[in-house]
N, C-alpha and C positions, 0 to 999 in steps of 0.2 A: 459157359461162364462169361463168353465174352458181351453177350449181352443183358446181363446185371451192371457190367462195371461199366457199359456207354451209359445206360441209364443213367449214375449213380455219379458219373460226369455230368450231365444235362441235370440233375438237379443242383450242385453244385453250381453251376454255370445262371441258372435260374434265381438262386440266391443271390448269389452276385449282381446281376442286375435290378433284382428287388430294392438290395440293401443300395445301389447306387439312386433310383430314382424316390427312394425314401429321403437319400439325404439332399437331392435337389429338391424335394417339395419341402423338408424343412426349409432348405436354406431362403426359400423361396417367398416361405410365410413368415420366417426371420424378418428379411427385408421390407415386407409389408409393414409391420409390427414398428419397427424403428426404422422411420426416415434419416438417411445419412446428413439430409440436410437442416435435418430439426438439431440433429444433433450438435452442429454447432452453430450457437447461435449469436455467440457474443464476438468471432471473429478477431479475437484480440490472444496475445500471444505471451504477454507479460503487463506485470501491476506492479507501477509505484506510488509513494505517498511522499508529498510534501506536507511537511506538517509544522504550522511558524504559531511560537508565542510570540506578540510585539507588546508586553509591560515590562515596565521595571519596578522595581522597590515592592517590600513585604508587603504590604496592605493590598498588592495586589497574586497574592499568593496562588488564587482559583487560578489564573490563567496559567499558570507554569501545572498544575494538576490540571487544568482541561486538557493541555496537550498532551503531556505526556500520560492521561487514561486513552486517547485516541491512539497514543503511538504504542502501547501494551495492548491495543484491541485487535490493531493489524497485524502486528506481530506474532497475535495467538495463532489469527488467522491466516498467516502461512507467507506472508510477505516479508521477506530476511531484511537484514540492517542494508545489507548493500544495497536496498533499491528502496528504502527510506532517505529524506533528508530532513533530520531533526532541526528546527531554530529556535531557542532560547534564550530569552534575551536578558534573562535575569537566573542567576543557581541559584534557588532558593532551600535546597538540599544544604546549601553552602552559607546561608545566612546565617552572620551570629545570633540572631533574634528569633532562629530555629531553637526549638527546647528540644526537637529529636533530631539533632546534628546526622544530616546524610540520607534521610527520609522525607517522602512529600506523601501525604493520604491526599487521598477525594473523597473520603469518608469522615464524617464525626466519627462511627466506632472503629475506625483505622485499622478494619480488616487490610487493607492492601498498601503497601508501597507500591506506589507506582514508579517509583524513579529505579530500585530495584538494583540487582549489580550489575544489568546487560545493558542499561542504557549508555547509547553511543548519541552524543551530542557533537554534531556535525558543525554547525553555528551560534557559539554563545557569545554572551555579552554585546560589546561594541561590533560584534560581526554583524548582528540581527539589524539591519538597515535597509531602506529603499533599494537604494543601489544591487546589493547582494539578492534580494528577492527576484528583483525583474532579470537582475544574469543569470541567477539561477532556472527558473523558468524559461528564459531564449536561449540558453545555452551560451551568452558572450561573456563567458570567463577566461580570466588570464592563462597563459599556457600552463604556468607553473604551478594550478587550480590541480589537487588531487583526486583522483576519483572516488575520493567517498566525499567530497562533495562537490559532485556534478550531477545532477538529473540527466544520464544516458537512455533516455527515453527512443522512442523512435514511433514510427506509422501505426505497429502496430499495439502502441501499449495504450493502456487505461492506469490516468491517473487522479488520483485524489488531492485535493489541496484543502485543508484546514486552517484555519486561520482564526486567533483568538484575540482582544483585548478590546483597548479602548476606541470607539468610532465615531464617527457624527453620521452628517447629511452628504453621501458622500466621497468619506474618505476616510482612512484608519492610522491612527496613532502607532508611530514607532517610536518606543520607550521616551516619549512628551517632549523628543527632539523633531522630529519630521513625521510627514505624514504622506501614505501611497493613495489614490485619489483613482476612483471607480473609472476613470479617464485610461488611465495609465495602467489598471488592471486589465484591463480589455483589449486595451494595445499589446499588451505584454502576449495574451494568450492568441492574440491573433498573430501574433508573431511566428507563437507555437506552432498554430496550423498553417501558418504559411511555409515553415521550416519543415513539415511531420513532422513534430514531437510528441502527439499523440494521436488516440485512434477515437477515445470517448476521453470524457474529463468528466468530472464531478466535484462542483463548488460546495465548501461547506462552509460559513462562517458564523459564530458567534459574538456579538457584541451590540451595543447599543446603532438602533437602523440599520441593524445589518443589509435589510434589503436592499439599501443605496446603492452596495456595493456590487449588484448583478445586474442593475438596470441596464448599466451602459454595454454589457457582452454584445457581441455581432457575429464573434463566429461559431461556425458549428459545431454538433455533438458534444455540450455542453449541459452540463443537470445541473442544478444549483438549489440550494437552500440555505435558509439566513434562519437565523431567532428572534427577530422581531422584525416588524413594517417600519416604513419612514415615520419619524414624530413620535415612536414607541421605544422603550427604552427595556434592556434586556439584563434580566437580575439575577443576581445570585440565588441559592438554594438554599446552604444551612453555614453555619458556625462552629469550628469545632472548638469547645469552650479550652480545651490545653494549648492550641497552639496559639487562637484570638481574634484569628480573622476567617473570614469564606473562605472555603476548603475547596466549591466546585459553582461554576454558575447553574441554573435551571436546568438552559435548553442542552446540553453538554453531562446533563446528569441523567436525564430521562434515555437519549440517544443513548448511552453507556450500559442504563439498564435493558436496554431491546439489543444492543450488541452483545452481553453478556450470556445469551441464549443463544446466541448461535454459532453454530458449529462449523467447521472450514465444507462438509457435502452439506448445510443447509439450502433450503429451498425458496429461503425470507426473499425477498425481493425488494427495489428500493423503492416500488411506489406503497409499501409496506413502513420504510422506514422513514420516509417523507409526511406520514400523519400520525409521528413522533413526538411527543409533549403538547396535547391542546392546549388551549390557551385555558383552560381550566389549571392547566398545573406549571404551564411556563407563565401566567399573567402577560408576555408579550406574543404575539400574533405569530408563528411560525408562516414563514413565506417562501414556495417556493418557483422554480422557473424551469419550463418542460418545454417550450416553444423550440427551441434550438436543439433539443434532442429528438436523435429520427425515430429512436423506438420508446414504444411504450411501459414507462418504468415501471409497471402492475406483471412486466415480462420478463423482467431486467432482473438476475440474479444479485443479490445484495452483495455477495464474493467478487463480482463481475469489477466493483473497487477497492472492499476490503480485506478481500483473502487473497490468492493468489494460486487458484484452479488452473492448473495448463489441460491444453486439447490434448485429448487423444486420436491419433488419425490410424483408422482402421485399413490395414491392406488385404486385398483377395489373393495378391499374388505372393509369394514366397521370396525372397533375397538370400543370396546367397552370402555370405560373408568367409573371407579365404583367410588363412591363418598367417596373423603376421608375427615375425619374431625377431627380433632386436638383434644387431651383429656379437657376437661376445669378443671381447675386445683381449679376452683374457681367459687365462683355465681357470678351475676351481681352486686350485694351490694357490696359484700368482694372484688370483683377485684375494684372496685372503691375506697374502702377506703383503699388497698395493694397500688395503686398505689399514692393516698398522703402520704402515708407515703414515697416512695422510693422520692417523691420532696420535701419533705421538708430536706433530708437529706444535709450536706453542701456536697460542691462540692471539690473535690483538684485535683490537677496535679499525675498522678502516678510517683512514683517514677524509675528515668531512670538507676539510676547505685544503688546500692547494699549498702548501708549504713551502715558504723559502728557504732558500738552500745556503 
């Protein structure tokens, strides 16, 4: 009997090593299969959007609906309020000469509010200024500046900047008191990269010449796109006959409709979203600017700026995690009768400023 049962080891023993170089030759042709290094490719680690209207007054209604359809588009796709910074320079939700008190369409048939109950407006009115854009972007703002509205950017993020209204040859209109000047844009963002406060950026602007406004860029890792060339002027789309005025411009209505297909795993890419409204359907020349970006945007996840996909990093090795567990400061009895005592206590307001005595 006893040699059945050596045998009957040795094939046991046999399987065992089968079933081990099985799963090295998987693992093997795994790693063939997917490059570790394809896999990430965008090297960025977080995504935010800056996203500014500069009009004021009702007649200019699109541009308070251009941004805030850009800022419901990011937000679908996966980038939370805290790493937005909305600017709005005009509530037009708030206008008396709103007939739907609290609502903005970018639609004639007004399927969608886009103003909605989630939006968090970061910079309205008199905030929306020169000044506030360039600190916001270099990061020199006052101490007492809250963190929902600070662009906490760093080396490794990708961020978006949208920007809508009135512009020339140039330089662009804030609410037809001041104006930021493709000078001063440029500066501002090299500022960025001189500080790390990004890893890629993505310029988007709509408004009359928009191009003006990326000529003057120098630093790097920079994508850019405008809604018209210099000398070309950049138009609205439709009228919604209830409310009275343009609801959405062109180039902001087209981009809208190719963002609205995509999903937060799509595969769109932005040298895809870059021949975005031909001049067939925007009547002004879409222009965009790729010299300053190192990779080629036909490779370039369109999530890569407005969704917000984190890396996954794959480990071969195992980690251990050891079990941590808080001191109990107290029994089961006594934290029970600790914590009636802390509700029965009354409640007050803390006090906000310093009280004389």
């Amino acid at each position: 009997m006893a040699a059945p049962m050596a045998v009957k080891k040795n094939m046991n023993a046999f399987k065992i090593i089968a079933i081990g170089w099985l799963s090295i030759l998987m693992a093997t042709s795994f790693s063939k299969a997917v490059d570790m290094e394809d896999f990430f490719t965008s090297e960025h680690t977080n995504n935010w959007a800056v996203l500014v209207d500069t009009s004021r007054f009702w007649f200019n209604y699109r541009h308070v609906a251009n941004v805030l359809s850009i800022y419901r588009s990011v937000k679908r796709l996966g980038i939370p309020d805290s790493h937005i910074i909305l600017m709005v320079a005009d509530d037009m939700a708030c206008n008396p000469r709103n007939p739907r008190p609290a609502t903005v369409f970018n639609n004639a048939n007004e399927q969608i509010n886009v103003y909605g109950d989630d939006v968090e407006v970061d910079y309205r009115g008199y905030e929306v200024t020169v000044e506030n854009i360039i600190r916001v972007l270099t990061g020199r703002l006052p101490p007492s500046t809250p963190r929902s509205k600070r662009l906490l950017s760093d080396e490794n993020s990708n961020i978006l900047v949208y920007m809508t209204g009135h512009g020339g040859d140039g330089f662009l209109k804030f609410q037809d008191a001041e104006e930021i000047s493709s000078v001063e844009l440029a500066d501002a963002f090299e500022q960025m990269w001189q500080k790390r406060r990004y890893h890629e950026a993505f310029f988007m602007i709509d408004t009359c010449q928009a191009e003006s406004m990326f000529q003057k860029f120098y630093s790097p890792n920079i994508l850019a796109v405008a809604s018209s060339r210099v000398g070309e002027d950049s138009l609205s789309h439709h009228v919604d006959p209830s409310i009275g005025v343009y609801v959405i411009d062109r180039y902001t209505y087209y981009a809208l409709e190719f963002l609205e297909r995509v999903e937060p795993n799509s595969k769109k890419t932005m040298g895809q979203f870059l021949q975005v409204c031909p001049k067939s359907q925007c009547v002004s020349t879409v222009s965009y600017r790729t010299d300053l970006f190192r990779r080629d945007p036909s490779k370039v996840l369109l999530t890569d700026f407005f969704g917000s996909v984190r890396n996954v990093e794959l480990l071969t090795e195992t980690m251990d995690f050891s079990n941590v567990t808080m001191p109990q400061t107290c029994s089961k009895e006594s934290c029970g009768s600790q914590a009636n005592q802390e509700s029965s206590r009354p409640l007050k307001y803390a006090e906000q400023f310093p009280m004389p005595t």
